[in-house]
C-alpha positions as CSV (number, residue, x, y, z in Angstrom):
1,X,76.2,-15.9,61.7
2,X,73.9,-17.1,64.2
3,X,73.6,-20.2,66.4
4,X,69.8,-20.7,67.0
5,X,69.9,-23.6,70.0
6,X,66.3,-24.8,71.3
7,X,66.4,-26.9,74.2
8,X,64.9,-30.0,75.2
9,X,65.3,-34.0,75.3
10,X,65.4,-36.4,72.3
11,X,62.9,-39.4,71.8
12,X,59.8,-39.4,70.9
13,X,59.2,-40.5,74.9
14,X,59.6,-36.3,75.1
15,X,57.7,-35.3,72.4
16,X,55.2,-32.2,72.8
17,X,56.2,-32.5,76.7
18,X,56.8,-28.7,78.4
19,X,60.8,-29.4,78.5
20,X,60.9,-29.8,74.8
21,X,59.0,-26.4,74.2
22,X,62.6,-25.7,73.1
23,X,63.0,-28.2,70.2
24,X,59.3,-27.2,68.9
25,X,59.9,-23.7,68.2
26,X,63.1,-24.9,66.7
27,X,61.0,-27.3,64.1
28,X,59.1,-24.4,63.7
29,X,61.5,-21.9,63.0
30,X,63.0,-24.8,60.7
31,X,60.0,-25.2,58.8
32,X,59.0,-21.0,58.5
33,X,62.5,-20.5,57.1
34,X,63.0,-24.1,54.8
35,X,65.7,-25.1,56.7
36,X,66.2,-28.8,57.6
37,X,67.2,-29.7,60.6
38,X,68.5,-33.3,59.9
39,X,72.1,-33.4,60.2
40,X,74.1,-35.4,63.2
41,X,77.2,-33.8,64.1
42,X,78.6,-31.6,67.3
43,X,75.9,-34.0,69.7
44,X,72.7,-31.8,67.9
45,X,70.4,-32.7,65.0
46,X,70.9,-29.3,63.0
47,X,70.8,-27.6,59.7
48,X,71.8,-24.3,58.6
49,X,69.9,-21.7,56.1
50,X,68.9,-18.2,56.1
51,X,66.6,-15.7,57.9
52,X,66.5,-12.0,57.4
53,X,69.6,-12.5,55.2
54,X,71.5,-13.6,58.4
55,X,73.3,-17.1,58.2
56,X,71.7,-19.4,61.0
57,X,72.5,-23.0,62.7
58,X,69.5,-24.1,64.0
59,X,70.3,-26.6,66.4
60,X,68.5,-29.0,68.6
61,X,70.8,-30.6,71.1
62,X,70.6,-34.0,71.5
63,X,72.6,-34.7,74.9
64,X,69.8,-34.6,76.8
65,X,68.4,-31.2,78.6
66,X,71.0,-31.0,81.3
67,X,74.2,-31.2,79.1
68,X,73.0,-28.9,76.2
69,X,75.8,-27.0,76.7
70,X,78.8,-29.9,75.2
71,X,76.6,-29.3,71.8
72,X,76.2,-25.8,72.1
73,X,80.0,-25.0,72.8
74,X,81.1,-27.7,69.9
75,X,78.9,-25.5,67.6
76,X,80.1,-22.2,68.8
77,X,83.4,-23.6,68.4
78,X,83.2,-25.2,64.8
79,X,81.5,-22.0,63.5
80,X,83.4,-19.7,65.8
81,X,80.4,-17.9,66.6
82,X,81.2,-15.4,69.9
83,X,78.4,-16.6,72.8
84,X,76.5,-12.7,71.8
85,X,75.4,-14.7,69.0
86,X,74.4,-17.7,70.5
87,X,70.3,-18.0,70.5
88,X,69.1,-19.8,73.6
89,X,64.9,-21.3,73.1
90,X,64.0,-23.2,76.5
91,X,61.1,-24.0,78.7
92,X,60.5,-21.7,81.7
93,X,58.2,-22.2,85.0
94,X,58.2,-18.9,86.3
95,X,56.6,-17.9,83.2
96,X,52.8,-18.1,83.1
97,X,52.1,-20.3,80.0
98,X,52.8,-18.8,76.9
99,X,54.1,-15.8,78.3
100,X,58.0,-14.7,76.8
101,X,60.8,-13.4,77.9
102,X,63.7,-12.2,76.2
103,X,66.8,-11.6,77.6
104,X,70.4,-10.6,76.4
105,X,71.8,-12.5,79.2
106,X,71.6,-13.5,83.0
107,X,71.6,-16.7,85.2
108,X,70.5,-20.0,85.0
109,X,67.5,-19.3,86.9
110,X,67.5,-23.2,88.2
111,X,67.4,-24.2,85.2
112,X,70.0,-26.8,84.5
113,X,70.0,-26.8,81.1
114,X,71.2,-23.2,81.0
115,X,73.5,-24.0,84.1
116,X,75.3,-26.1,81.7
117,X,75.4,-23.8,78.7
118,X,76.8,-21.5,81.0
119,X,79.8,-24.0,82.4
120,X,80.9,-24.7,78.7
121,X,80.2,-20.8,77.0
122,X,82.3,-19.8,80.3
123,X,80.0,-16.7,80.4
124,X,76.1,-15.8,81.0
125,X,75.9,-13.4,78.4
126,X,74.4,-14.9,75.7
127,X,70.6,-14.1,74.1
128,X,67.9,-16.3,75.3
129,X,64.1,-16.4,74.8
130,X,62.6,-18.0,77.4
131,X,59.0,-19.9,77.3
132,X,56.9,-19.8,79.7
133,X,55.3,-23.5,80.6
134,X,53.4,-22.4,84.0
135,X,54.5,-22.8,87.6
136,X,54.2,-26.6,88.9
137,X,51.2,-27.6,90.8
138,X,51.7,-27.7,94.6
139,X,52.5,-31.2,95.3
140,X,54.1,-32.2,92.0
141,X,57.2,-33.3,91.2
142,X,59.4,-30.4,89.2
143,X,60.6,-33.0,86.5
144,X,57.3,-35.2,86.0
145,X,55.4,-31.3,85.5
146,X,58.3,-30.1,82.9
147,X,58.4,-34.0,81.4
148,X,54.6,-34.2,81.2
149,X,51.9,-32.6,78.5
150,X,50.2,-29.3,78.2
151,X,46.3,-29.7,78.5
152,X,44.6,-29.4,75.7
153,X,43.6,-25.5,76.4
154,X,47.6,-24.8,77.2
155,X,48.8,-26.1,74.4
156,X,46.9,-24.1,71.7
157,X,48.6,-21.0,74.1
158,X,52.3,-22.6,73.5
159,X,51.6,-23.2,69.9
160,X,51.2,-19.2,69.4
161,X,53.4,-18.4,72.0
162,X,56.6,-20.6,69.8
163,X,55.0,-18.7,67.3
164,X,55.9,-15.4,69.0
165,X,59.1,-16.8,69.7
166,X,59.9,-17.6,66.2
167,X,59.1,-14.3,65.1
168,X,61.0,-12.8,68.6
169,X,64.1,-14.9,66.7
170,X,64.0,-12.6,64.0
């Protein structure tokens, strides 16, 4: 069994924003694999299902980016799933747009979302598939780039890119 988190921020005030590239391939893995992702319990909206045969929680935590990790460790721990099984989706801006990386496990790179993940698994070994959302423009403000929306040319690169990811998920 399988714990399939994508990260991001709830409301529709976050919608299709570069933080919530997380929660998108999420809805898209959901809706590939018929699995509704509707139920409210361990601080995520999640639903569980099949892919490949494998049994999988697809999970959208619903704490807010930089505390992703309570839900994560109440699922892990409610479905005693070890952290090797634990599917991390999430935004990355050292990643040109679009571009993936996969990795088995490592550091939080900045990002506090993972930082978090990490406090509650206890460990940094856990898979993650990271997204890449494009460095910020010099100038900008790190959380109004990852809290704003692609341009119209980016986002038809994301859209295949959580595409890839889904299929990466696999």
């Amino acid at each position: 069994m399988y714990v399939i988190a994508g990260l991001g921020n709830p409301g529709s005030k976050y919608e299709k924003t570069r933080h919530n590239v997380g929660f998108e391939t999420i809805d898209r893995i959901a809706a590939e694999n018929q699995i509704r992702v509707e139920e409210k319990k361990h601080k995520a909206l999640y639903g569980s299902g099949y892919i490949e045969g494998e049994k999988v929680i697809l999970a959208k935590p619903q704490t807010f980016m930089n505390l992703s990790g309570e839900s994560v460790r109440e699922l892990a721990d409610y479905y005693k799933i070890p952290s090797e099984n634990i599917i991390v989706i999430y935004d990355d801006i050292s990643l040109e747009v679009g571009q993936l990386r996969i990795r088995e496990k490592g550091s939080a790179g900045g990002h506090n979302g993972i930082k978090n993940i990490i406090l509650h698994l206890g460990t940094e070994v856990f898979p993650r598939i990271k997204v890449g959302v494009g460095e910020k423009p010099k100038g900008w403000d790190l959380a109004d780039y990852v809290l704003g929306c692609y341009s119209a040319e980016d986002r038809k690169i994301i859209d295949e890119a959580q595409k890839e990811a889904a299929d990466a998920v696999k």
